[in-house]
N, C-alpha and C positions, 0 to 999 in steps of 0.2 A: 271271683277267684277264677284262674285260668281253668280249663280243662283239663289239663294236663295235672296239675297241683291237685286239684277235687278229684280226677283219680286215684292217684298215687293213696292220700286220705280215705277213701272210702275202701280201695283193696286193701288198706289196713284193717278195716274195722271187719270187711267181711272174711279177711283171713283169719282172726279172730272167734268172728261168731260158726263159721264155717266147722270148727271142731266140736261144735256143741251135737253134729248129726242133725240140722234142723229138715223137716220135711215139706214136702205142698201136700194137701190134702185131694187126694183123688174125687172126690166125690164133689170137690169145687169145681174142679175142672169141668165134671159130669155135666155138672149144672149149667155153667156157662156154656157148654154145648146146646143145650137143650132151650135156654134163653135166646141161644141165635136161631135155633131149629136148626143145626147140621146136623145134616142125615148122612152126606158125605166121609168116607171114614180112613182117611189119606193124609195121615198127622209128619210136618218136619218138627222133627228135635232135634237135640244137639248131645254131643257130646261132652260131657264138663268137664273143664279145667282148670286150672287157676281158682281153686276155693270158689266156683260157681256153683251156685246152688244146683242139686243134683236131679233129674229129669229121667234119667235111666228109670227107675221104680214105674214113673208114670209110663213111659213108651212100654217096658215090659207090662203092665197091666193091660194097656190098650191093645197090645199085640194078642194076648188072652184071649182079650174081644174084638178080635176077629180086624182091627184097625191095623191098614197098611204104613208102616213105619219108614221114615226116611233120612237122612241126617245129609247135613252139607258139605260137600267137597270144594273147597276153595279153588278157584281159576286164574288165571294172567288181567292184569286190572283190576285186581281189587273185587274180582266178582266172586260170586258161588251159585252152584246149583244143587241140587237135591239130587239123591239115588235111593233108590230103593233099599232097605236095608232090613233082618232080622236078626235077633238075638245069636241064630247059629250061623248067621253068615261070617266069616273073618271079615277084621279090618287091617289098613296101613298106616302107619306115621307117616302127617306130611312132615312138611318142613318147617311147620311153627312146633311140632309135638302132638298133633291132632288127629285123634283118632279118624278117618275116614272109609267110608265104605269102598270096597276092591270092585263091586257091586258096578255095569256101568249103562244101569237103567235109569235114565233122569224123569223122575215122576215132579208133580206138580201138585203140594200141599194146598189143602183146603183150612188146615189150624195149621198154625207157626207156636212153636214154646221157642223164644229167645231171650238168650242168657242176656245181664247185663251188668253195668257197672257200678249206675246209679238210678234214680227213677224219682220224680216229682209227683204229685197228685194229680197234674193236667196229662197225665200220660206221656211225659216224655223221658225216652233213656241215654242215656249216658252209657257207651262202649268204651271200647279197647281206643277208638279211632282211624279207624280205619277205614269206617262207612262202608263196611261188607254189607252189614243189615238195611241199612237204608238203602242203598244199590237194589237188593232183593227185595223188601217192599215197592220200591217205585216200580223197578219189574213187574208184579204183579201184582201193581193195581187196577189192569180192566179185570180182573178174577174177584172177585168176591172170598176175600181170604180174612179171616179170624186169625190178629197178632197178639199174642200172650205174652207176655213177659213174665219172668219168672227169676224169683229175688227174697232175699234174705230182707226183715221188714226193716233191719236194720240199714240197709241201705239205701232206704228213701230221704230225701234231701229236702229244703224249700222250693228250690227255684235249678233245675235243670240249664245251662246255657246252651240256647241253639240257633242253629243259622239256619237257611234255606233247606239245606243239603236233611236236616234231620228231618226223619220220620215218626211218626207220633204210633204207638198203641193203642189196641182196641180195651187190654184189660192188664193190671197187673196183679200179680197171684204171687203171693206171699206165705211164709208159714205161719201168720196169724190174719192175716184180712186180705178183701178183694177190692182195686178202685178200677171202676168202670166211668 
């Protein structure tokens, strides 16, 4: 199935499941931390959109404890980087609808939680297509960075299609199981 069709299909299903309020479980997260050993406390989230699973709970928890919070601002080519961001800071609408931070301190996450569209068992996701994510992984792969994905379990698939251009995750986090 093309990409574009296997999206279309799965934002139905998660626009669907999306009303039920499903959540990720904080304490997963915890765990997968502590299974990498990050001591580092400099998390990028995201801001959700489009019936993505919702991330806000967790960043607001981690900000509690004491973890610097950052969300993506999208650039010219397709790129994004990271700013600084807390709960009382304002944000702007870009130009896709996207919440971003006014914020224009560009920090450098140690965990990544990114949203997606689809997701396989080998760890591979499925976007918007745009390959903002995978840009931002390649980017920062001489860093030692923990990528999370984070998804409704309902959106896991057989078989992900990818080319070169994709980037694989370290973990995916669901509201009922974790595949590492």
């Amino acid at each position: 199935m093309l990409k574009s069709k296997l999206r279309e299909k799965i934002i139905k299903i998660r626009n669907r499941v999306y009303l039920k309020n499903l959540k990720i479980d904080f304490n997963q997260i915890l765990k997968i931390l502590k299974e990498e050993n990050i001591t580092s406390k400099i998390i990028g989230g995201y801001y959700p959109v489009n019936s993505e699973i919702d991330d806000l709970d967790l960043l607001k928890k981690f900000e509690n404890k004491n973890y610097i919070i950052s969300l993506p601002v999208i650039k010219r080519n397709f790129n994004m980087d990271y700013y600084k961001w807390s709960f009382s800071d304002p944000l702007r609408i870009n130009k896709y609808g996207i919440p971003e931070p006014e914020n224009k301190k560009i920090i450098y996450p140690d965990i990544l939680f990114i949203p997606l569209v689809a997701f396989d068992k080998n760890l591979n996701r499925l976007g918007y297509g745009g390959g903002y994510y995978d840009r931002l992984i390649k980017k920062f792969s001489k860093k030692k960075i923990i990528k999370i994905g984070l998804a409704f379990s309902d959106q896991e698939i057989d078989k992900v299609p990818i080319n070169a251009y994709d980037q694989k995750l370290d973990y995916i986090v669901t509201n009922k199981y974790i595949i590492k």
